[in-house]
N, C-alpha and C positions, 0 to 999 in steps of 0.2 A: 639630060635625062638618061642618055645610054652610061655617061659615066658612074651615076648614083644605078643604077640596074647593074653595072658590075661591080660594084662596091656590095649592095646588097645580097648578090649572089656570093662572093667570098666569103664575108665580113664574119660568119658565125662559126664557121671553121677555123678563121684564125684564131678568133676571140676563145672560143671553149677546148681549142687544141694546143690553143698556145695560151684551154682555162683547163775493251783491248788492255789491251796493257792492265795502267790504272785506271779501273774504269768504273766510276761512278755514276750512279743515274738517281736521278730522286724528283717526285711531288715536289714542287718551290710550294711555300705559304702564299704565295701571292694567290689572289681569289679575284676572277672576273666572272662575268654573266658572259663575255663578248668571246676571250679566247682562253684555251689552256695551255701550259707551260711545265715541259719537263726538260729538266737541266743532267748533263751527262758530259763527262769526263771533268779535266780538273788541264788551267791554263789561262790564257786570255779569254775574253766570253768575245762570243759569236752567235747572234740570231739568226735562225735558219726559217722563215716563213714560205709555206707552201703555198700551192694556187687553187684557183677555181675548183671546186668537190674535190681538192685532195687534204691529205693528213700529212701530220709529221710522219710518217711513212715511207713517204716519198726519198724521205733524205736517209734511211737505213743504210746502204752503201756510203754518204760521205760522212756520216755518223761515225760507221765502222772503223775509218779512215783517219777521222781527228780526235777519235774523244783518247787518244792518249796525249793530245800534243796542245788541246784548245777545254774551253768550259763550253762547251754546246748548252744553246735554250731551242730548245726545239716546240714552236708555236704549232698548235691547230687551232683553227676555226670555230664556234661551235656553231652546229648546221650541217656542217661536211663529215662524211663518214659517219661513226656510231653517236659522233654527240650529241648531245640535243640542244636545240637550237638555243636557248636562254631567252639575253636580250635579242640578239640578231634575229629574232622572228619578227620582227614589227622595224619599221623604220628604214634607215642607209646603213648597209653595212659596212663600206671598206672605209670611210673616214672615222668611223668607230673602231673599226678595228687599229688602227695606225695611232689611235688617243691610247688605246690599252697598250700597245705595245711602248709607246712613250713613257706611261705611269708606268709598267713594268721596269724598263733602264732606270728611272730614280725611285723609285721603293726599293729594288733587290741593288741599289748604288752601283751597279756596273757604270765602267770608266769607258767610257770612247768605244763602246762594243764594236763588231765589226757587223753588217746586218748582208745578208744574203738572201734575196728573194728568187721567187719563181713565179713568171708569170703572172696572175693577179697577184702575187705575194710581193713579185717584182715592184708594180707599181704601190703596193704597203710600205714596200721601202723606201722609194721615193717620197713618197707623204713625209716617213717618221723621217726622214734627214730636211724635208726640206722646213717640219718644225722645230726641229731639234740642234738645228744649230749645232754647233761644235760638241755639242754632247753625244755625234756618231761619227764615229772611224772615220769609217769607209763604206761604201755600198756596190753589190755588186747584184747586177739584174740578168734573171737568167732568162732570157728569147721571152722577154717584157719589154713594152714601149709605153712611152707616156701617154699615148692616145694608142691604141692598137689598129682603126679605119685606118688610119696613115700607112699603115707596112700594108694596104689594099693601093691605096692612091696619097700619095702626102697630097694631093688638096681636097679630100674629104672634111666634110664639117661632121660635129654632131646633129645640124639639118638633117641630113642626107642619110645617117646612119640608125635615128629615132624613128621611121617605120618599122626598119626592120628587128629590132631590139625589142619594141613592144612588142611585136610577134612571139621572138625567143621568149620573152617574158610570161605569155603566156601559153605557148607550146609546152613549155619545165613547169610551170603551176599547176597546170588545170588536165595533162597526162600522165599517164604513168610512164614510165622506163620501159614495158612491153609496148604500148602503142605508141610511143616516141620512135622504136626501132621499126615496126611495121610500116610507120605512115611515111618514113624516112626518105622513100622514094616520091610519093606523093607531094612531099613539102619541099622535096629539093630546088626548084627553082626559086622557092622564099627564102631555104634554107641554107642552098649552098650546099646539099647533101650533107650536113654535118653532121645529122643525126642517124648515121648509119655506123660512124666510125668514132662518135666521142665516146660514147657508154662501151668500147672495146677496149680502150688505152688504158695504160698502166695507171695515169693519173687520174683518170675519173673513178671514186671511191664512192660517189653517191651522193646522200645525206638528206635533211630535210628541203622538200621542194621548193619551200617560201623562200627559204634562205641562198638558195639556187638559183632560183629566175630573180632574185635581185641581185646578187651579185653578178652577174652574164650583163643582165642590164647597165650595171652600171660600168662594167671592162668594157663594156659595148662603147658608151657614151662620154663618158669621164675624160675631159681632156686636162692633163696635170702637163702640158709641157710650159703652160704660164708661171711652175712654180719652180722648174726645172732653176732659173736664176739664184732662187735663193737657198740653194744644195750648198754646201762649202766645202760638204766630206769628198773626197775623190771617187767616180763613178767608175766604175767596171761592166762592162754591157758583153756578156755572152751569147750566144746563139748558135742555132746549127746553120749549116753554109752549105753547098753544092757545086762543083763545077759544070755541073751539068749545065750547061744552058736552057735544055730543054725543062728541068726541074724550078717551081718557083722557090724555092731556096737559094738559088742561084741573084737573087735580086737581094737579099737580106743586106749583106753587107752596105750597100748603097743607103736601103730603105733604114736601116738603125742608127748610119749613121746622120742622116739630115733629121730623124727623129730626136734624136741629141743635140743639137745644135745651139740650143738654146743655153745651155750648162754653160755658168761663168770660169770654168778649168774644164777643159776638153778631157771628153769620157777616155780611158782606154777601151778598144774594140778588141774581141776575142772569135772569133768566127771558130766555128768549130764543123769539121771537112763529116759528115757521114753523121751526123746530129740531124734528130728532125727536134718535134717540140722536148720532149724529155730528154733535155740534153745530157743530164746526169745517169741518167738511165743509158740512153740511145750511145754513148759512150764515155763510160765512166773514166776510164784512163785518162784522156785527155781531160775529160774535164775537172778532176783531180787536180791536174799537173795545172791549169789554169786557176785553180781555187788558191794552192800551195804558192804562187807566184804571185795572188790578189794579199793573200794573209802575210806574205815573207814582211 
């Protein structure tokens, strides 16, 4: 009981925290209800899928970065930020999302793209490689797990972590964004205090609520490390780190890598020193120089 009561006191902070040149940018023809897609620079293609309420946005910096050297696809959501929700207002959203992204690599015929997630975008990538068979590169997952309870406790179940998800689920439905910050302290022992500090970060963009509290829901819940086996492309698993011992980032490196264990070609691990969730953000140099070393 006391471990699932610390599980459920972290578990929503992790989950919503961690939820040039020649240079061309253009509308693809491709058309979905689920996500949209703008392509920019000119080179090998690379998918960049963002996380939990964020936009291709997010990736403006590694954007700036590659589109003279790579074909960037830069996915959003729709739901998150200004889109509107389409399909993803009714139903599951991330296993749908990871079906579009697949149709998109064979309609627009990209070759072995290379796919780069964040976060819930992380575990999109995981999906689309572990369908997609040899038709992806490589994948590289930024301070994403394949169950996210685990970097709380690796022996959390989805048991354990299904009270408090329905809560989130319905805390993000049925408040707004003002009284999700006000009651933030009031709900912290359900919530883990999480709801003081997500709608502040960089990465939280918004968007519509339905589409919100099921996605949370399901980063909450969704354990993909059963599919972890049938990956073939080579993993890349990023994260911010700390020396601190006093900091729990300080546990990351341990906790990502028994998260991975299951991958039939052992992940490369990237710890990244002074990174919190937004690692591309929180420091971009480094993790630059670790994208450039993922793509060589």
């Amino acid at each position: 009981m006391e471990q699932r009561r610390n599980i459920l006191r972290g578990l929503v902070g992790v989950a919503m925290l961690w939820g040039a040149g020649s240079d061309v940018r253009a509308q693809t023809g491709f058309r979905s209800q689920r996500i949209a897609v703008t392509t920019r620079g000119r080179g090998p293609d690379v998918i960049l899928i963002p996380g939990l309420a964020s936009t291709a946005e997010v990736w403006r910096g590694v954007a700036d970065r590659l589109a003279g050297q790579r074909r960037l696809h830069l996915v959003s959501v729709r739901g998150f930020g200004d889109l509107a929700p389409g399909a993803n207002a009714s139903g599951a959203v991330m296993a749908a999302i990871a079906a579009e992204v697949r149709r998109y690599i064979t309609e627009e015929g990209l070759q072995r793209p290379a796919v780069i997630g964040h976060s819930m975008g992380g575990q999109v990538g995981l999906r689309v490689a572990a369908d997609a068979g040899s038709g992806v590169g490589r994948v590289m997952v930024v301070d994403s797990s394949p169950f996210f309870p685990a970097l709380i406790s690796p022996q959390a179940t989805v048991g354990d972590v299904e009270p408090i998800a329905q809560l989130a689920f319905q805390a993000i439905h049925f408040l707004g964004d003002e009284a999700l910050r006000s009651r933030g302290r009031q709900m912290g022992l359900e919530l883990g205090g999480a709801t003081d500090t997500v709608f502040g970060t960089l990465g939280w963009q918004g968007g519509d609520r339905r589409v919100l509290a099921q996605s949370l829901y399901e980063v909450m819940t969704v354990d993909l490390r059963r599919r972890l086996p049938d990956i073939t492309a080579p993993v890349t698993v990023v994260y911010g780190w700390s020396a601190d011992q006093a900091s729990p980032r300080s546990r990351t490196d341990s906790l990502f890598r028994g998260a991975y264990a299951r991958l039939r070609t052992p992940a490369a691990f990237v710890p990244i020193e002074g990174a919190e969730h937004m690692v591309m953000i929180d420091q971009p140099t480094r993790f630059m120089a670790a994208v450039n070393r993922f793509l060589a």
